[in-house]
C-alpha positions as CSV (number, residue, x, y, z in Angstrom):
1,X,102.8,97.5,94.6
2,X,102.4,94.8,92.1
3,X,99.0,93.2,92.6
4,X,99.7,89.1,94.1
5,X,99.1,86.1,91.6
6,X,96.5,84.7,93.9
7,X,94.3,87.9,92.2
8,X,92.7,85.6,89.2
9,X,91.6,82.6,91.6
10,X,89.9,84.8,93.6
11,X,88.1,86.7,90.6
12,X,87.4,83.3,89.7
13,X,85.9,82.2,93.0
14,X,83.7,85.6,93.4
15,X,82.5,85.6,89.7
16,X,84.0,88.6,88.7
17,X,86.0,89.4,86.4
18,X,90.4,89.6,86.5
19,X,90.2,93.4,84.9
20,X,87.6,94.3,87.6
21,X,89.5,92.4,90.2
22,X,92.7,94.3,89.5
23,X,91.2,97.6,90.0
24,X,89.6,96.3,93.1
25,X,92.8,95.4,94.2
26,X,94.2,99.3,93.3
27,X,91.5,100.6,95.7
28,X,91.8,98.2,98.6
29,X,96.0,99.0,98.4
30,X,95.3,102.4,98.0
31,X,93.0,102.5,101.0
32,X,95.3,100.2,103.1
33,X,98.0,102.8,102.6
34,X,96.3,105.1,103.7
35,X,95.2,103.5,106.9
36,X,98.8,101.6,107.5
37,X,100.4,104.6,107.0
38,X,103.5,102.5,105.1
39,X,102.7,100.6,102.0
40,X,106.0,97.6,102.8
41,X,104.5,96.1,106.4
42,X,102.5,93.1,107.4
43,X,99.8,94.8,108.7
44,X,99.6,96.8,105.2
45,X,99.5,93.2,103.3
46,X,97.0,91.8,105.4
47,X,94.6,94.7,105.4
48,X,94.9,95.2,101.7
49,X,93.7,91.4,101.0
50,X,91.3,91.4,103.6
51,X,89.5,94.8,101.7
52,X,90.3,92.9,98.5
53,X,88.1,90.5,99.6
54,X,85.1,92.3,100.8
55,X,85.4,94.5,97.0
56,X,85.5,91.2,95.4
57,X,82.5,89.6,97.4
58,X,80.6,92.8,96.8
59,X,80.8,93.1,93.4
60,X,80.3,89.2,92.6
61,X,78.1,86.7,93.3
62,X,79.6,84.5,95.8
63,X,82.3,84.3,98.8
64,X,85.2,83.5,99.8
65,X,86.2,81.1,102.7
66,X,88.8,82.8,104.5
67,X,90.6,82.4,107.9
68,X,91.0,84.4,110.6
69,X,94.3,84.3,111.3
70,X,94.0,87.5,114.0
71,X,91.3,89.4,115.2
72,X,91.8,92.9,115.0
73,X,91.5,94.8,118.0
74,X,91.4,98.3,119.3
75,X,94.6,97.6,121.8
76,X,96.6,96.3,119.0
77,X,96.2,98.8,117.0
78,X,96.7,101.8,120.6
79,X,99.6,99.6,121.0
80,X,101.5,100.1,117.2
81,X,100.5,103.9,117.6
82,X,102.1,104.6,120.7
83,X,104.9,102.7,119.3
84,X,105.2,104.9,116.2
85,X,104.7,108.2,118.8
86,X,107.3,106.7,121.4
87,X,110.0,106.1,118.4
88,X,109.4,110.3,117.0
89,X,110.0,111.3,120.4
90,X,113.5,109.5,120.9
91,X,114.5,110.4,117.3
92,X,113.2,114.4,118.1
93,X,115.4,113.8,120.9
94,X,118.4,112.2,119.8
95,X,118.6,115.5,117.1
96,X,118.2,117.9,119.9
97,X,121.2,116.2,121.5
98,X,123.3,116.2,118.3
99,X,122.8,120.0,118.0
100,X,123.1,120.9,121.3
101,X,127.0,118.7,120.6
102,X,127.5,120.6,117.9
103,X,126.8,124.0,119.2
104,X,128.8,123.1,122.8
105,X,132.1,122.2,120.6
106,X,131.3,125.7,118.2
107,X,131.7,127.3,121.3
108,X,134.3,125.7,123.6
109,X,136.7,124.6,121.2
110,X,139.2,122.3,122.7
111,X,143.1,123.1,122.7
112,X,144.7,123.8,119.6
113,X,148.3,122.6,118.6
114,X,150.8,124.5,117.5
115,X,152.7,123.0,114.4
């Protein structure tokens, strides 16, 4: 992922440096990945800035003011899980069906023409 242009202003706001920044911003993305799971969602994005952040505010000298837009929450995040578990059930079971179909016409085939 290519790191966002808003990278140098906040370098420049912490007091660090862009080089440092961008390989702050290589861990936080790396880490988000790993959490999010997917590296092209919203909740990816957000996570990766917000650890941006807290790398940049450790390693320099001051903060940055930032908003919070949503609080994080245990149920939001139970709620995205089951969503991701409830969507691998109905695609395990929509290729169950399709094999099942496939087998049932291997073995009843239906009436053949005569040409």
């Amino acid at each position: 992922m290519k790191a966002p242009k808003i990278l140098p202003w906040i370098a420049q706001k912490t007091g660090i440096s862009e080089e440092l920044a961008l390989k702050l911003w290589r861990r936080a993305a790396g880490e988000a990945e790993t959490i999010a799971g997917c590296c092209d969602s919203s909740d990816f994005c957000h996570l990766a800035m917000e650890r941006f952040i807290d790398f940049a505010e450790a390693e320099g000298t001051s903060s940055v003011v930032r908003q919070t837009a949503r609080p994080r929450s245990c149920v939001s995040w139970l709620w995205r899980h089951q969503n991701r578990i409830s969507k691998l059930n109905m695609i395990t079971l929509e290729n169950i069906i399709r094999l099942s179909l496939s087998n049932w016409t291997g073995v009843f085939p239906g009436p053949r023409r005569t040409a």
